[in-house]
mmJSON file of the N, C-alpha and C atoms, coordinates in Angstrom:
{"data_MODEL":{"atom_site":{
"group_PDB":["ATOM","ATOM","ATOM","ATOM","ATOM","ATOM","ATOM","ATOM","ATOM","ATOM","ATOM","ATOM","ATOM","ATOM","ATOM","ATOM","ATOM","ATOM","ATOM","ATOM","ATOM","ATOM","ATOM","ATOM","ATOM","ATOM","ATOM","ATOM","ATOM","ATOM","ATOM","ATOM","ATOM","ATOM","ATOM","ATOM","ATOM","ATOM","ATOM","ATOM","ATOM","ATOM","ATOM","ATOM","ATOM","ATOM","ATOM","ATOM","ATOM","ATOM","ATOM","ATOM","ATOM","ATOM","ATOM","ATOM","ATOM","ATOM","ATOM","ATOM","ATOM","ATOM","ATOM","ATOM","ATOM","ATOM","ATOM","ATOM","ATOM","ATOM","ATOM","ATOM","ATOM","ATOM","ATOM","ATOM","ATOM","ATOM","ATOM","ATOM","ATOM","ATOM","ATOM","ATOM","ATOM","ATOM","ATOM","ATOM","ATOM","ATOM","ATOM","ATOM","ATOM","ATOM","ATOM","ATOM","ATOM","ATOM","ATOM","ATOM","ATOM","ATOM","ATOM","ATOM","ATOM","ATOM","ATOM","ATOM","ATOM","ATOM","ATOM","ATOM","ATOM","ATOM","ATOM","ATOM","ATOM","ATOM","ATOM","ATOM","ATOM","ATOM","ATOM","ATOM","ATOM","ATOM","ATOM","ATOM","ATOM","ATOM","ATOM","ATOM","ATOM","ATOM","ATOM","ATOM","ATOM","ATOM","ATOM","ATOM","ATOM","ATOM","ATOM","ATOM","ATOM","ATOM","ATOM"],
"id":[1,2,3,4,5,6,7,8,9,10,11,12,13,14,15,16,17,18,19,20,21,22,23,24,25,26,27,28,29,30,31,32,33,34,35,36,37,38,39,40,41,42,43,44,45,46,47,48,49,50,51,52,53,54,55,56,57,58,59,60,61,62,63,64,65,66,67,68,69,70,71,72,73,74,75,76,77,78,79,80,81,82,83,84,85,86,87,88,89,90,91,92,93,94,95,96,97,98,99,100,101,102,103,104,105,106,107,108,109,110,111,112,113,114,115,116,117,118,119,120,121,122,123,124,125,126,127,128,129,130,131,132,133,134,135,136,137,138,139,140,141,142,143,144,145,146,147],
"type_symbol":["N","C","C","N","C","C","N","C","C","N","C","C","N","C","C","N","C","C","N","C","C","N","C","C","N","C","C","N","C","C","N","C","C","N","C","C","N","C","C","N","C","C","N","C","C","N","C","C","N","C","C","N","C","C","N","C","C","N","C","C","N","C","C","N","C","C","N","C","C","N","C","C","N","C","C","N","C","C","N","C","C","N","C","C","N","C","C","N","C","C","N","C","C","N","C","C","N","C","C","N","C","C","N","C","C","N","C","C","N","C","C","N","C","C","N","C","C","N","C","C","N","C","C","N","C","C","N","C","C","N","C","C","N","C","C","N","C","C","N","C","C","N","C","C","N","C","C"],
"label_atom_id":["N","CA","C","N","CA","C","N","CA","C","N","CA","C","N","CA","C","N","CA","C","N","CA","C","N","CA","C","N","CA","C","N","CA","C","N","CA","C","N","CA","C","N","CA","C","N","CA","C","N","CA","C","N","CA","C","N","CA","C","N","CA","C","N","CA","C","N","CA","C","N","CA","C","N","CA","C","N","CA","C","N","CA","C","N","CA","C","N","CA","C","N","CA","C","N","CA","C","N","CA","C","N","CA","C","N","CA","C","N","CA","C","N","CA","C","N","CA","C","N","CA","C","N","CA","C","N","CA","C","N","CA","C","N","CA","C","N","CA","C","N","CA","C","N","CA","C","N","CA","C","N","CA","C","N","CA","C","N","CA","C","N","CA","C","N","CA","C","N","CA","C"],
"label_alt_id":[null,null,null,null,null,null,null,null,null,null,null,null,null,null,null,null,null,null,null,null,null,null,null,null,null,null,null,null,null,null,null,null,null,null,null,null,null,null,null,null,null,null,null,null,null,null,null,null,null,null,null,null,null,null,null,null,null,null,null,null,null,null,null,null,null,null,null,null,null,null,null,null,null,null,null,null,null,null,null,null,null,null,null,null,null,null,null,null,null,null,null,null,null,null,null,null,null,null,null,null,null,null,null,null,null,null,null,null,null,null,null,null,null,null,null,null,null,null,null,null,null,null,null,null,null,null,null,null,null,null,null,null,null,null,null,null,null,null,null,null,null,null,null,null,null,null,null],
"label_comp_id":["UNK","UNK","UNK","UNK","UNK","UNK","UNK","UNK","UNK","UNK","UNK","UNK","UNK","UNK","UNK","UNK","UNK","UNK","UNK","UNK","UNK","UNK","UNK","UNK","UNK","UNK","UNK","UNK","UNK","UNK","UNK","UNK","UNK","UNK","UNK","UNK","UNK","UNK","UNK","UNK","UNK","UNK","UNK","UNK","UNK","UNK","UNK","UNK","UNK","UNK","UNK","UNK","UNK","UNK","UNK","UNK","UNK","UNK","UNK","UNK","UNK","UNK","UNK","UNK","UNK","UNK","UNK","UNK","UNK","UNK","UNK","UNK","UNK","UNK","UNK","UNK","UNK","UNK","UNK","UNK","UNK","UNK","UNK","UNK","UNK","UNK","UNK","UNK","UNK","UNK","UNK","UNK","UNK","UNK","UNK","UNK","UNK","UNK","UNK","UNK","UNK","UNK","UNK","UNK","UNK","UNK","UNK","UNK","UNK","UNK","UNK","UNK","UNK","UNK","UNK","UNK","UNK","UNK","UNK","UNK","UNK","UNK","UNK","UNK","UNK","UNK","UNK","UNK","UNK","UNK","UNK","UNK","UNK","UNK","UNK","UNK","UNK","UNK","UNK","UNK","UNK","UNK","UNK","UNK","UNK","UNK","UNK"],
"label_asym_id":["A","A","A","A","A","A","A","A","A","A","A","A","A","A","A","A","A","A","A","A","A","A","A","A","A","A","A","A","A","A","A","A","A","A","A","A","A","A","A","A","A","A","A","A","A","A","A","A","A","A","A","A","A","A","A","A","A","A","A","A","A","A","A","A","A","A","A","A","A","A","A","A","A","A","A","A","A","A","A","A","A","A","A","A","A","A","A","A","A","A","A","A","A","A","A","A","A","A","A","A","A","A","A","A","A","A","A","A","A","A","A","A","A","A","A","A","A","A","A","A","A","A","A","A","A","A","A","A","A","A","A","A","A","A","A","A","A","A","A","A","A","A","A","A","A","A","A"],
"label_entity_id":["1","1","1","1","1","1","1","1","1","1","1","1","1","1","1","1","1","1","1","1","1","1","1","1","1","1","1","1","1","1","1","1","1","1","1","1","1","1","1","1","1","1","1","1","1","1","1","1","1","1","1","1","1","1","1","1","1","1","1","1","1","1","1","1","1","1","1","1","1","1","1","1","1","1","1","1","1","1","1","1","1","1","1","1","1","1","1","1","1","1","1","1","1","1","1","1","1","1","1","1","1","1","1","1","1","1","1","1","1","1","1","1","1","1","1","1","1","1","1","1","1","1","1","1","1","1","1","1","1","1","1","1","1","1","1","1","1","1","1","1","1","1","1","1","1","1","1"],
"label_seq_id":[1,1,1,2,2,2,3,3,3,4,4,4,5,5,5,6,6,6,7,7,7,8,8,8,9,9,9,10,10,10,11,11,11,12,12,12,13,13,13,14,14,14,15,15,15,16,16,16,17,17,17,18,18,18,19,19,19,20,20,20,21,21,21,22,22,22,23,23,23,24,24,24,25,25,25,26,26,26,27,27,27,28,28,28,29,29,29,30,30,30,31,31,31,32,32,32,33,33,33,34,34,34,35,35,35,36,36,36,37,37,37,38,38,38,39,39,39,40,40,40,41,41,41,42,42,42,43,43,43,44,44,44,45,45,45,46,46,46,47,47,47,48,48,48,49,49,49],
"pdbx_PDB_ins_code":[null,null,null,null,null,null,null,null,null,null,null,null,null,null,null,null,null,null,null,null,null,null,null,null,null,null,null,null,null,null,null,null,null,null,null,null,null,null,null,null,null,null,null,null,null,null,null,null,null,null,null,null,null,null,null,null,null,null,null,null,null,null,null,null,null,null,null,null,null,null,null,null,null,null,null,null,null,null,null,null,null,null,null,null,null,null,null,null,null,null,null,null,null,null,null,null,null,null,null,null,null,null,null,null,null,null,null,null,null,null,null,null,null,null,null,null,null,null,null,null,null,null,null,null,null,null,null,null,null,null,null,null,null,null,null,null,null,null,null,null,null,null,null,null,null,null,null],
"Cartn_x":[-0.561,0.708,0.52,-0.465,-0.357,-1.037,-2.045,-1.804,-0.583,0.396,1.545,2.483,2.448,3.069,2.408,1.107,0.382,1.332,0.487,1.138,2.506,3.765,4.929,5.679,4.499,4.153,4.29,2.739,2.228,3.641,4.182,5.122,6.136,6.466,7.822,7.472,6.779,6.269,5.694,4.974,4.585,5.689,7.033,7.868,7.249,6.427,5.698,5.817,7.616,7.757,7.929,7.196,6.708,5.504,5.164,3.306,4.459,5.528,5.895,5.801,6.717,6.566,4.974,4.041,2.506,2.529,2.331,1.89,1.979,3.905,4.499,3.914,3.488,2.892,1.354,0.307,-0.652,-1.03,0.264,0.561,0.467,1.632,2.332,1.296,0.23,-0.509,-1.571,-1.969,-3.104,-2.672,-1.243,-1.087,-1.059,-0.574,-0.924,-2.265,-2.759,-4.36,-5.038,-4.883,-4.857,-4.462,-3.365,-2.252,-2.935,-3.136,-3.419,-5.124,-5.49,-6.914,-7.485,-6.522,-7.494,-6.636,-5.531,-5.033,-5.062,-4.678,-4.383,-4.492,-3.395,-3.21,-3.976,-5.077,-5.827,-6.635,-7.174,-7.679,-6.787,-6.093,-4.706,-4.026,-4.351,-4.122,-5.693,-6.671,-7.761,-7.858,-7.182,-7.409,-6.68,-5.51,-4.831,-5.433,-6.109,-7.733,-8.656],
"Cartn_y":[-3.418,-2.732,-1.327,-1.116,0.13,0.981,0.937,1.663,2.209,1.065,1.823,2.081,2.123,3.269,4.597,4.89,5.587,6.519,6.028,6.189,6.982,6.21,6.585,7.533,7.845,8.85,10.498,10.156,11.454,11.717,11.016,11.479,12.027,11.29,11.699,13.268,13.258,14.755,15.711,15.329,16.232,16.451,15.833,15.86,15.345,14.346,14.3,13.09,12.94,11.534,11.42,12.5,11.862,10.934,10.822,9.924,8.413,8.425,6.752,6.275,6.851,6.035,6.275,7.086,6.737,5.442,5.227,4.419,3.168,3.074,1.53,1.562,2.445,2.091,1.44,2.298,1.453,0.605,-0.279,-1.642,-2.347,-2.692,-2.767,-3.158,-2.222,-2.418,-3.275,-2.773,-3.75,-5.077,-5.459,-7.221,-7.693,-7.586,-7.525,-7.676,-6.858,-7.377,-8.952,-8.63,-9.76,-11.252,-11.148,-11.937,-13.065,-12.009,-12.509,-12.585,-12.531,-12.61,-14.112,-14.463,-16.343,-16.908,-16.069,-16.739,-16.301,-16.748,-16.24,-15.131,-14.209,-13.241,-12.135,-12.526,-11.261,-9.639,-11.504,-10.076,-8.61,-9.677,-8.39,-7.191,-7.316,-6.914,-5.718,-6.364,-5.578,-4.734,-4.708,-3.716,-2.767,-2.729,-1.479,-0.527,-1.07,0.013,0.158],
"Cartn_z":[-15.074,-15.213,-15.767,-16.365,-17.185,-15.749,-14.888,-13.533,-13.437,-12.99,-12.189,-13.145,-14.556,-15.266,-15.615,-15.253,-15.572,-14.237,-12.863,-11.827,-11.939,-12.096,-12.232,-13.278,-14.452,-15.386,-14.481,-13.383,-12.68,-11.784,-11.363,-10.15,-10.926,-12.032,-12.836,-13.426,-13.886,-14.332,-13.487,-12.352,-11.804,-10.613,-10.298,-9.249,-8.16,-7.969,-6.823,-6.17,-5.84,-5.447,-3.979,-3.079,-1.873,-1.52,-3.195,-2.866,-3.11,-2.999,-3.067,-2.139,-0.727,0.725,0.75,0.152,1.365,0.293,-0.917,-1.618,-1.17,-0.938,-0.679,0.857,1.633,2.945,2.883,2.258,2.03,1.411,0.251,-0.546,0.896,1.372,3.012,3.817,3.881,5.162,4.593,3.547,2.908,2.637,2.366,2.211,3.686,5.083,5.569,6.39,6.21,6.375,5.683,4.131,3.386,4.341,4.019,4.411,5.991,6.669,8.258,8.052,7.357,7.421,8.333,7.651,8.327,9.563,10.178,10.935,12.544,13.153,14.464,15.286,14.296,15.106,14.159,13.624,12.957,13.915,15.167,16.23,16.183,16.224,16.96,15.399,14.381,13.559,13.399,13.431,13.032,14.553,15.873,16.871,16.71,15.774,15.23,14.53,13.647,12.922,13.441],
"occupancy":[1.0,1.0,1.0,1.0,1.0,1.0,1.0,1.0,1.0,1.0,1.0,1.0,1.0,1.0,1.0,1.0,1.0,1.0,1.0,1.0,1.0,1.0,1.0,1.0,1.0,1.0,1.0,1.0,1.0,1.0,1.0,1.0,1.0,1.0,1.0,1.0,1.0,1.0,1.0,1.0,1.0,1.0,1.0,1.0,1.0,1.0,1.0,1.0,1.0,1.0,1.0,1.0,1.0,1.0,1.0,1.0,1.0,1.0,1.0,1.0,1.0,1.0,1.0,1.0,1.0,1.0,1.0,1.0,1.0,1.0,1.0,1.0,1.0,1.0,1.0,1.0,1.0,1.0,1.0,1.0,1.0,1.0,1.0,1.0,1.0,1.0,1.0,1.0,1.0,1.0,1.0,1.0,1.0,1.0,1.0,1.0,1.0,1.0,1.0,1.0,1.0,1.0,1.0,1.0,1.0,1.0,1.0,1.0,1.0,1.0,1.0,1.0,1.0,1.0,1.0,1.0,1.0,1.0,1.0,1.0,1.0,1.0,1.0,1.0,1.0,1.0,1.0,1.0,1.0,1.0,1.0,1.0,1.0,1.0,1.0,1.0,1.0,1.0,1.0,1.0,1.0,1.0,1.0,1.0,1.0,1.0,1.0],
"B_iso_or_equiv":[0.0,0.0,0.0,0.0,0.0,0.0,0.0,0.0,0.0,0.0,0.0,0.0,0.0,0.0,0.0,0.0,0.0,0.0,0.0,0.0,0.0,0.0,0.0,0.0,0.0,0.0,0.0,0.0,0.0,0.0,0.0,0.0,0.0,0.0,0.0,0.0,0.0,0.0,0.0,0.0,0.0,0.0,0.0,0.0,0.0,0.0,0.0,0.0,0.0,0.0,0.0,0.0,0.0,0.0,0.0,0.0,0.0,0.0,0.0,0.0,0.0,0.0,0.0,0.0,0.0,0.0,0.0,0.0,0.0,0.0,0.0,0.0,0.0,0.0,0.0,0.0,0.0,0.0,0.0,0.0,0.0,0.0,0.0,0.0,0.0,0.0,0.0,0.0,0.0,0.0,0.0,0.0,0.0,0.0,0.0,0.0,0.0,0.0,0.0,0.0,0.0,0.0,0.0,0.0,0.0,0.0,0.0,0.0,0.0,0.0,0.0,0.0,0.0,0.0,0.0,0.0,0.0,0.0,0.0,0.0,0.0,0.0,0.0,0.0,0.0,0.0,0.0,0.0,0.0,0.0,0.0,0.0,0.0,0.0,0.0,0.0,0.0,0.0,0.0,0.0,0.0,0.0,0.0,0.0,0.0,0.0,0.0],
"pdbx_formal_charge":[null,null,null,null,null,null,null,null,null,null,null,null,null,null,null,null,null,null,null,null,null,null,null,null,null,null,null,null,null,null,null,null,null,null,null,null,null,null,null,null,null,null,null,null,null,null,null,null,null,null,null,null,null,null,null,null,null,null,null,null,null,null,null,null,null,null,null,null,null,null,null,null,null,null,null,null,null,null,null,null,null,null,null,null,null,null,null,null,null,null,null,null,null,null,null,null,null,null,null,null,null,null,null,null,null,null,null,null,null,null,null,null,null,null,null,null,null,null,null,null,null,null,null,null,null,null,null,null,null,null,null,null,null,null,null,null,null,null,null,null,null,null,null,null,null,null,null],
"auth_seq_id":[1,1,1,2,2,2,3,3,3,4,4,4,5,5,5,6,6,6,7,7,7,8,8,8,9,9,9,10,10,10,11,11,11,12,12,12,13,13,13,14,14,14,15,15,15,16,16,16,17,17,17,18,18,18,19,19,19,20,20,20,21,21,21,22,22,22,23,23,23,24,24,24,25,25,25,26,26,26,27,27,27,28,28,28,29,29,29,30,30,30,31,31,31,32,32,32,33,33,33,34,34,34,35,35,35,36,36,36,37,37,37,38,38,38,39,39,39,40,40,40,41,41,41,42,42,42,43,43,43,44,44,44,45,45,45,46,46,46,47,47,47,48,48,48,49,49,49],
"auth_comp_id":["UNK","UNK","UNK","UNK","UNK","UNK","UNK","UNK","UNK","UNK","UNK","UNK","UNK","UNK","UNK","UNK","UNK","UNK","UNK","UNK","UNK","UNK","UNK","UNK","UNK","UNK","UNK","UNK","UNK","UNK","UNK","UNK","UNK","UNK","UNK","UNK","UNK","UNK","UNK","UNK","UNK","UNK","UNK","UNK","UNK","UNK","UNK","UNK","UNK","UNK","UNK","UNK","UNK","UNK","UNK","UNK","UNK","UNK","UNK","UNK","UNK","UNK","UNK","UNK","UNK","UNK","UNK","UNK","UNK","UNK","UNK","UNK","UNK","UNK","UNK","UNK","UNK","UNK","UNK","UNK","UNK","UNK","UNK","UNK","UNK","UNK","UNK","UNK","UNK","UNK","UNK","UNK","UNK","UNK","UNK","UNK","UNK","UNK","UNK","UNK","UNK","UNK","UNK","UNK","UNK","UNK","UNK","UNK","UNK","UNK","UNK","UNK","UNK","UNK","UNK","UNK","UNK","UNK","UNK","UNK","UNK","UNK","UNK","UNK","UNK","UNK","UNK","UNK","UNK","UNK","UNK","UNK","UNK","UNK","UNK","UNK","UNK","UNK","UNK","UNK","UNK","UNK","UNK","UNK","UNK","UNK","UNK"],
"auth_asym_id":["A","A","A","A","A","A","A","A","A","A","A","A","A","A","A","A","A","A","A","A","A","A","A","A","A","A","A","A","A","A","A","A","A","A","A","A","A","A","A","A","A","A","A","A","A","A","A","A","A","A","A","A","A","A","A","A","A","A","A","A","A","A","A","A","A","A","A","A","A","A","A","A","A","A","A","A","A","A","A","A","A","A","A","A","A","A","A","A","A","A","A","A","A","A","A","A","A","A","A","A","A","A","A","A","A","A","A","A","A","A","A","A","A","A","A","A","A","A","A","A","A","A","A","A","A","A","A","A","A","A","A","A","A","A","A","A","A","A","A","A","A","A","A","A","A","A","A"],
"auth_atom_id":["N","CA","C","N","CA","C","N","CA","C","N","CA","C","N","CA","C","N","CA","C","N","CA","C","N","CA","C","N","CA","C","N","CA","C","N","CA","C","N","CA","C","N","CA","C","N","CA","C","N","CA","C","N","CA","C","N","CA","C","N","CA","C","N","CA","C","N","CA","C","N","CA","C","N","CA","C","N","CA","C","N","CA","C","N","CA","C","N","CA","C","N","CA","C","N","CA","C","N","CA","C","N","CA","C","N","CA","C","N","CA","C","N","CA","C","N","CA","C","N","CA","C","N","CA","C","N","CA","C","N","CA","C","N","CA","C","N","CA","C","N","CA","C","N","CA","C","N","CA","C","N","CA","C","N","CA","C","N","CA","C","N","CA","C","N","CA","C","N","CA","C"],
"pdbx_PDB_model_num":[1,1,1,1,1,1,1,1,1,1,1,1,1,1,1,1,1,1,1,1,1,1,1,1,1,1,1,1,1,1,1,1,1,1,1,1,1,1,1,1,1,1,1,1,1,1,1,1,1,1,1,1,1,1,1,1,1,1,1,1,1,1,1,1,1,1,1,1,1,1,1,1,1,1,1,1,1,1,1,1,1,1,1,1,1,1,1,1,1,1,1,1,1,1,1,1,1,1,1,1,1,1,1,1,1,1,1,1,1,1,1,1,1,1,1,1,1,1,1,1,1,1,1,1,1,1,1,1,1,1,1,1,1,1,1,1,1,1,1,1,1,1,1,1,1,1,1]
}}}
């Protein structure tokens, strides 16, 4: 937790709250990956990268 207050520290002070959508995008994409790792449709997940 102290990351993403550290985190939410830099944006608040430095005004720099366009790094949220990349952030919550590469949270997003990385569970995802996670997520589908063992199943089915992973092929099809890892031909997007």
């Amino acid at each position: 937790m102290d990351l993403v207050k550290d985190l939410w520290g830099f944006m608040r002070v430095r005004k720099k709250f366009w790094l949220l959508p990349v952030i919550i995008t590469l949270l997003f994409l990385g569970l995802i990956i996670v997520l589908s790792g063992g199943s089915a449709i992973a092929p099809f997940i890892y031909a997007l990268f």
